[in-house]
Every structure is written in structure tokens, then in C-alpha cells.
Backbone bond lengths (Angstrom), bond angles and torsions (degrees), N, CA, C in turn:
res aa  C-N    CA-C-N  psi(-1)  N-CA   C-N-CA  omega(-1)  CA-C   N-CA-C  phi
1 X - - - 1.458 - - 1.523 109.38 -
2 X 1.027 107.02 152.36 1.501 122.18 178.74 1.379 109.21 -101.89
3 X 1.946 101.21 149.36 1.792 107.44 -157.13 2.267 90.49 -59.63
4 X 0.968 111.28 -43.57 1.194 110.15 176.92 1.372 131.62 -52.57
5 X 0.937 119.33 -1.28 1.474 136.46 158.36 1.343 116.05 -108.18
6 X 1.222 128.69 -28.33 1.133 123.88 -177.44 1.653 114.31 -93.15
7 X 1.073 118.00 7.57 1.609 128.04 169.05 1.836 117.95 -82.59
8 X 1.522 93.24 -33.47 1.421 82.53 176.96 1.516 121.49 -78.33
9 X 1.622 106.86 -20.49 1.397 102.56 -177.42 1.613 103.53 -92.19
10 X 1.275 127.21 -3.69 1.525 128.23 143.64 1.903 125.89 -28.66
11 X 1.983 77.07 -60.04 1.572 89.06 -158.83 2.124 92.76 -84.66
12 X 1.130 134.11 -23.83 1.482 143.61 153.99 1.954 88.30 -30.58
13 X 1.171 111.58 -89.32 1.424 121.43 -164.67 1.332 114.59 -35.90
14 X 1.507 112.59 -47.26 1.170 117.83 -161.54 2.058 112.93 -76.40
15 X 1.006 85.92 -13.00 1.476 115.79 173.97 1.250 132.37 -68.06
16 X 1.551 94.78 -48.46 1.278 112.39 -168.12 1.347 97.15 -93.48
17 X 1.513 115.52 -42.76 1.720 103.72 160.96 1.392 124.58 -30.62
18 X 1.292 88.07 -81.96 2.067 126.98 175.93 1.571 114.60 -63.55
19 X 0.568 129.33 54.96 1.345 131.58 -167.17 1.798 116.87 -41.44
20 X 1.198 82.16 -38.90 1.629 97.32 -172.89 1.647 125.48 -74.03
21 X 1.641 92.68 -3.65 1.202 119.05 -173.23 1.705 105.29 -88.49
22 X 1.238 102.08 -5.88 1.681 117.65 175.92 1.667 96.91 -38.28
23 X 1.332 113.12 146.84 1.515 118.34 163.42 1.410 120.07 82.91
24 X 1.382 111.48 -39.04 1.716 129.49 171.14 1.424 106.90 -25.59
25 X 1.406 102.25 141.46 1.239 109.78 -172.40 1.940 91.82 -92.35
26 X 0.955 153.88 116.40 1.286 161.04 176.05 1.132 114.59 -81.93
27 X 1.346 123.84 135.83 1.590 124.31 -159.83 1.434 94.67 -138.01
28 X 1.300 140.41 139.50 1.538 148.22 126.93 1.114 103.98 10.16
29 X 1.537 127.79 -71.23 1.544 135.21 -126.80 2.248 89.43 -111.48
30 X 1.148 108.62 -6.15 1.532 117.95 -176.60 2.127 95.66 -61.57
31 X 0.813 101.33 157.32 1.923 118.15 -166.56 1.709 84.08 -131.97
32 X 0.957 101.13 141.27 1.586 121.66 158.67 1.219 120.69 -76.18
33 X 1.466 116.78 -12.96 1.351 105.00 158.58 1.836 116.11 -98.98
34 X 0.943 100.07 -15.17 1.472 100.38 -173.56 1.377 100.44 -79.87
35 X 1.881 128.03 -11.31 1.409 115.26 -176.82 1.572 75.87 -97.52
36 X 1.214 149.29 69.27 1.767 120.74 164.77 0.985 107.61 81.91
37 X 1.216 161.74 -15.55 1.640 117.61 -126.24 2.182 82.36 -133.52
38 X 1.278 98.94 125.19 1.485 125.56 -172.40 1.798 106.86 -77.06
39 X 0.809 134.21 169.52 1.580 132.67 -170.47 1.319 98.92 -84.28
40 X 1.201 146.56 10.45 1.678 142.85 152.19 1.339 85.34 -96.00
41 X 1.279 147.78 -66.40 1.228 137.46 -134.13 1.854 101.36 -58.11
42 X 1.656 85.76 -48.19 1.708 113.48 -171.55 1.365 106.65 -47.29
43 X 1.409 113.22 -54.39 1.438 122.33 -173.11 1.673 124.54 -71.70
44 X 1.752 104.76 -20.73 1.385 111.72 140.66 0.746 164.19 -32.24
45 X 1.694 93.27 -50.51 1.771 123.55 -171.47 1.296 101.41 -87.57
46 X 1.355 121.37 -56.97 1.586 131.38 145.87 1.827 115.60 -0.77
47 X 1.441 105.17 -75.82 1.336 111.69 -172.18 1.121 104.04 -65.23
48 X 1.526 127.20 -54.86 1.369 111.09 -175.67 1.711 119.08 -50.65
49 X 1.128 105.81 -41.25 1.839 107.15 -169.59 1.499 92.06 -68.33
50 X 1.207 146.01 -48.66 1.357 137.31 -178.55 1.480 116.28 -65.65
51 X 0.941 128.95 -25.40 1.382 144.12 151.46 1.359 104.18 -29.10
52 X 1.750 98.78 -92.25 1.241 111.90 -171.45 1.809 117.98 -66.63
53 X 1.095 119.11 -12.77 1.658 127.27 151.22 1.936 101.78 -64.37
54 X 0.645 117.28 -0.44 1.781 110.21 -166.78 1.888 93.09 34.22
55 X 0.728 99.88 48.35 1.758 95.92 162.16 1.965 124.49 -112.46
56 X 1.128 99.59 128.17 1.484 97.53 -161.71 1.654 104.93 -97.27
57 X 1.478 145.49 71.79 1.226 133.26 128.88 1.243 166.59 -92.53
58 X 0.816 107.08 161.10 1.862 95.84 -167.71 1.563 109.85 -72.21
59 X 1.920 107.68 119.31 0.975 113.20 -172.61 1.209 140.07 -38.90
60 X 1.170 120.25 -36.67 1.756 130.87 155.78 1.322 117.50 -40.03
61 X 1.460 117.79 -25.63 1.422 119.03 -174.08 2.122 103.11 -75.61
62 X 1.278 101.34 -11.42 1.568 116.89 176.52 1.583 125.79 -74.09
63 X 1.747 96.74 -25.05 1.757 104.27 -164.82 1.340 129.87 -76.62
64 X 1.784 99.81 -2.72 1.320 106.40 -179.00 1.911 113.87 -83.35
65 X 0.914 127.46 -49.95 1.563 127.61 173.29 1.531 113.10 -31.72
66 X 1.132 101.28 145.35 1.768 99.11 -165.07 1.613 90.26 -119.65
67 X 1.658 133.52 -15.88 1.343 128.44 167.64 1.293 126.51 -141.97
68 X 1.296 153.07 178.30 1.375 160.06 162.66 1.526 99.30 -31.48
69 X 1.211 109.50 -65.28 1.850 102.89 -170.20 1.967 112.01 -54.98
70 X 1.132 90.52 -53.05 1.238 109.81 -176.18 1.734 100.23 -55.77
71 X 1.217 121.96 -54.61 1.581 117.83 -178.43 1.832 108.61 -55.66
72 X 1.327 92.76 -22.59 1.405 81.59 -161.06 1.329 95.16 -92.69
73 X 1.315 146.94 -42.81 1.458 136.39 165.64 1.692 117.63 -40.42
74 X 1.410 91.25 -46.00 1.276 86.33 169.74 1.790 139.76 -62.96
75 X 1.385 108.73 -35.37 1.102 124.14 128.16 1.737 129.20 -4.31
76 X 1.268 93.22 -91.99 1.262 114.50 -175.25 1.699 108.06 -54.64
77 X 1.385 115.11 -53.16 1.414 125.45 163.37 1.709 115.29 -19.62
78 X 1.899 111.23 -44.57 1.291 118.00 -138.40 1.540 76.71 -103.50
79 X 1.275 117.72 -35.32 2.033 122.05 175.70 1.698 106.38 -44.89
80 X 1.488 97.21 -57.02 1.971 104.85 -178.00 1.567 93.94 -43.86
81 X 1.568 119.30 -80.35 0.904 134.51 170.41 2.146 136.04 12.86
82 X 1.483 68.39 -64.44 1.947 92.67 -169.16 2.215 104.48 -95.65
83 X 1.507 83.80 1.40 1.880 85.78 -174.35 1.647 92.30 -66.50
């Protein structure tokens, strides 16, 4: 998958966590902590998008990205990866 596909089911997760986060305008450069979201929340949003990627890694392999864009390349990185 491409980081561009994999942002929307980012901002899906983050939603469905955060609820309140409904409507948010979502940016690349946005941090999961700077929208709310607490180190359960984080590790949530995480599982769900890997979930729905059917991609299987070990969550730690997640902790390096410091924002949405960045998670999601990174992401995508781990897709090339697992082909």
C-alpha cells in the first residue's frame, strides 16, 4: 500500500478512537499526541490501521514516526517489506 492510502485509514482509527476528533481537518505534520490521543489511545489507533492493512508487526516497530505522514510512510515502507 501506498503512504496515500494508508492515511485515510489512519484518520478512520483515529476517530473511532477519538471520537471527538470527528470533522478535523487532518494534516501530514498532525502527532497523535498533539490531537489527544494518550499512549493506549496511540497504541489503538496503531492496531486498528494494521488490522485493517492485514499487516502483521510488532508494535514497537511503530514508535519511531513522530506524525501522521511520517506513520504512514512508514507504514507503507513495512507493506514493501512483508511482500
Amino acid at each position: 500500500m501506498k503512504s496515500e492510502e494508508i492515511l485515510p485509514l489512519i484518520h478512520e482509527a483515529i476517530v473511532e478512537v477519538l471520537p471527538e476528533l470527528d470533522g478535523h481537518d487532518f494534516q501530514e505534520t498532525d502527532s497523535l499526541e498533539a490531537l489527544g490521543a494518550n499512549s493506549m489511545d496511540r497504541a489503538e489507533i496503531v492496531m486498528i490501521v494494521l488490522e485493517a492493512m492485514n499487516l502483521e508487526i510488532p508494535l514497537v516497530d511503530t514508535f519511531g514516526p513522530q506524525n501522521l505522514g511520517e506513520l504512514a510512510r512508514h507504514l507503507a515502507d513495512k507493506t514493501e517489506v512483508a511482500r
